[in-house]
C-alpha positions as CSV (number, residue, x, y, z in Angstrom):
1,X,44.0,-44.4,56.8
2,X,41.5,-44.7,54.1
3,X,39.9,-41.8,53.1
4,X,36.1,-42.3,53.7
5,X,34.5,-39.7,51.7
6,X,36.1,-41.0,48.7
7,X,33.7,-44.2,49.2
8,X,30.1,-43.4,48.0
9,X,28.2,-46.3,49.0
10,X,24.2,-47.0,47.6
11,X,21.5,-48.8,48.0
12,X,17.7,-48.7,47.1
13,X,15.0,-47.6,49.4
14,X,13.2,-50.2,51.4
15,X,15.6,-53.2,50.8
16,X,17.9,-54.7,53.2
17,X,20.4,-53.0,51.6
18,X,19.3,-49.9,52.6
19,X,19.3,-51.0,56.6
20,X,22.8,-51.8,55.9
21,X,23.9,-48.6,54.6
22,X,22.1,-46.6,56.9
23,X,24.5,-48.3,59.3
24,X,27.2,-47.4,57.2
25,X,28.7,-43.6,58.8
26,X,31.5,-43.4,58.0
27,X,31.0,-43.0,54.0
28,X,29.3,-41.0,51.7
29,X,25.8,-43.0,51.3
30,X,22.9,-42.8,49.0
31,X,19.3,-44.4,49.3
32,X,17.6,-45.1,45.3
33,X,14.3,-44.6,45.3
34,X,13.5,-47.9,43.0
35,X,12.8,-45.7,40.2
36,X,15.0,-47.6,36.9
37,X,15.8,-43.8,35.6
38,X,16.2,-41.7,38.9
39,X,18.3,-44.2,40.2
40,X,21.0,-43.8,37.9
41,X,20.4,-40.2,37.3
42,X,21.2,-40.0,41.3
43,X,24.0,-42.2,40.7
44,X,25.9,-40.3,37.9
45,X,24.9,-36.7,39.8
46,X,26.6,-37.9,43.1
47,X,29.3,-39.4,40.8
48,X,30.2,-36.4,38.6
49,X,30.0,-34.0,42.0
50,X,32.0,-36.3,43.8
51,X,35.5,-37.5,43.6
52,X,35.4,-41.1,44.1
53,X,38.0,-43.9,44.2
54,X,35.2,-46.2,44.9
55,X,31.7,-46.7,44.5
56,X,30.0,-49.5,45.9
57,X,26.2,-50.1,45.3
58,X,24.4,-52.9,47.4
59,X,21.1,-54.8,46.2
60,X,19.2,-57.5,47.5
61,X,18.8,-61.3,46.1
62,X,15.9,-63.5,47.2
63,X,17.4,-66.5,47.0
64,X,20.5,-66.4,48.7
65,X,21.2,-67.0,52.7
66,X,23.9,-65.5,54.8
67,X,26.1,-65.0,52.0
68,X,27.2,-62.2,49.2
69,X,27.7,-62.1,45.6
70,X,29.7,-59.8,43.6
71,X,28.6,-59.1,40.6
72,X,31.4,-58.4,37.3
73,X,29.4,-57.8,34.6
74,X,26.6,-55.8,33.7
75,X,24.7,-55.9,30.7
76,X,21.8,-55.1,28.5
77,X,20.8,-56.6,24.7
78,X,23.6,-54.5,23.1
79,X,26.6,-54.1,25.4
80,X,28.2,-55.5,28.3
81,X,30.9,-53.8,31.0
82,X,33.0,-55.4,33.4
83,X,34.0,-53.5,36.6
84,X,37.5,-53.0,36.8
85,X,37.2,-53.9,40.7
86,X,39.6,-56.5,42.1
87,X,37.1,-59.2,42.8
88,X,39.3,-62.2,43.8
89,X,40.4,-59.5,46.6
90,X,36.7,-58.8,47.7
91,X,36.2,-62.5,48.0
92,X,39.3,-62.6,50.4
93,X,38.2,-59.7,52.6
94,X,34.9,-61.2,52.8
95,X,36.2,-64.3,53.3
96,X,38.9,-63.2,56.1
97,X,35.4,-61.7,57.8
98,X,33.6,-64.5,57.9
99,X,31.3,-64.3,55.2
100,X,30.8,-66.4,52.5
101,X,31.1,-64.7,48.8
102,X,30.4,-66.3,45.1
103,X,31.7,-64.2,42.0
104,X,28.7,-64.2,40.1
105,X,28.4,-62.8,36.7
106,X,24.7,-61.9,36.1
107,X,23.8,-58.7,38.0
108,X,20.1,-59.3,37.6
109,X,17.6,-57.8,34.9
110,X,16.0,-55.4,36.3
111,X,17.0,-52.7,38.7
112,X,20.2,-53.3,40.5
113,X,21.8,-54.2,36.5
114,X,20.5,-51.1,34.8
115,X,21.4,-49.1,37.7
116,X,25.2,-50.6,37.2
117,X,25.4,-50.6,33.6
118,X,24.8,-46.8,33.6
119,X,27.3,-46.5,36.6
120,X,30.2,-48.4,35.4
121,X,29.6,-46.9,31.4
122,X,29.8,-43.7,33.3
123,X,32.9,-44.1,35.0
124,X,34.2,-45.7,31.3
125,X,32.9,-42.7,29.2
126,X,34.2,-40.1,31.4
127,X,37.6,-41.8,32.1
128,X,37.1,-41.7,35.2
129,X,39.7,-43.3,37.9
130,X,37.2,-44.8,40.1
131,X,36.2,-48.5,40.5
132,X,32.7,-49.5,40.9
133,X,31.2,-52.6,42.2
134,X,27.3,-54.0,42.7
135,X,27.0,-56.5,45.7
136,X,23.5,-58.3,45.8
137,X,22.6,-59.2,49.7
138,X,20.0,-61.8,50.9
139,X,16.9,-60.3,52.1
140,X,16.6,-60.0,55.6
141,X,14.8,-62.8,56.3
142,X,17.4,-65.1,54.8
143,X,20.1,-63.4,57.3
144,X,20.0,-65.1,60.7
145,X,22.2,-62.4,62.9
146,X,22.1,-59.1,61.0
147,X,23.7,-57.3,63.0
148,X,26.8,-59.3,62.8
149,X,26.2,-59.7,59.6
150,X,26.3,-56.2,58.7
151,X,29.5,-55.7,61.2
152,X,31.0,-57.8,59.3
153,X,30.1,-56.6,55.6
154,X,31.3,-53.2,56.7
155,X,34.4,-54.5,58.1
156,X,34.8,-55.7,55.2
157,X,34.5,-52.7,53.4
158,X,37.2,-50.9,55.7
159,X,40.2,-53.6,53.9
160,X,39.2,-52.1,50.3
């Protein structure tokens, strides 16, 4: 039995992302104010108070429908990190649930990459064992059931 509170699990305020983590009970959860610097500020103080095996941080993407992507990489102009998550797997579980993943490799420009650069050089710089992973989500209007869509993300979650 997986040990929920071991799972920290984010999203920003007012995104679809959020409605899906506020559906999310059983793990530790934090809403992002949209604020480039709190965000991650929030991020590494729930991080370094926390002992996580897992952090997973949602975002929203306009142009995708009914679908997920997991982002590997993010970057800014002088350094790039890749998560240390098992992608391929997270593809599987998503896949086994009914929801259509793409690996994607570009976690955005704005907030949802700054907010995992700082995350994952955290985890790097303080050795930490914990494996972090951004997933970008369509905005609600490009999901057509969302509750079973959300059902199914966080049964997804549940196989990490």
């Amino acid at each position: 039995m997986k040990d929920y509170k071991r799972v920290l699990v984010t999203a920003f305020r007012g995104s679809s992302a959020e409605l899906l983590v506020k559906n999310s009970q059983e793990y530790r959860t934090l809403i992002l104010p949209n604020d480039k610097v709190k965000d991650s500020e929030l991020l590494i103080n729930a991080v370094s108070n926390g002992n996580f095996d897992y952090i997973i941080s949602f975002g929203q993407r306009p142009n995708i429908k009914n679908k997920v992507h997991i982002e590997t990489t993010a970057k800014d102009s002088e350094l790039q990190v890749d998560t240390k998550f098992d992608c391929d797997r997270l593809v599987q579980l998503f896949e086994q649930n009914g929801i259509t993943s793409k690996i994607s490799h570009n976690a955005g420009t704005s907030f949802c990459n700054q907010l995992y650069l700082n995350g994952l050089k955290y985890v790097l710089q303080n050795n930490l064992d914990t494996k972090m992973i951004f997933i970008h989500i369509p905005f609600l209007k490009n999901i057509d059931d969302v509750n079973d869509f959300y059902k199914r993300i966080l049964n997804t979650l549940a196989k990490i």
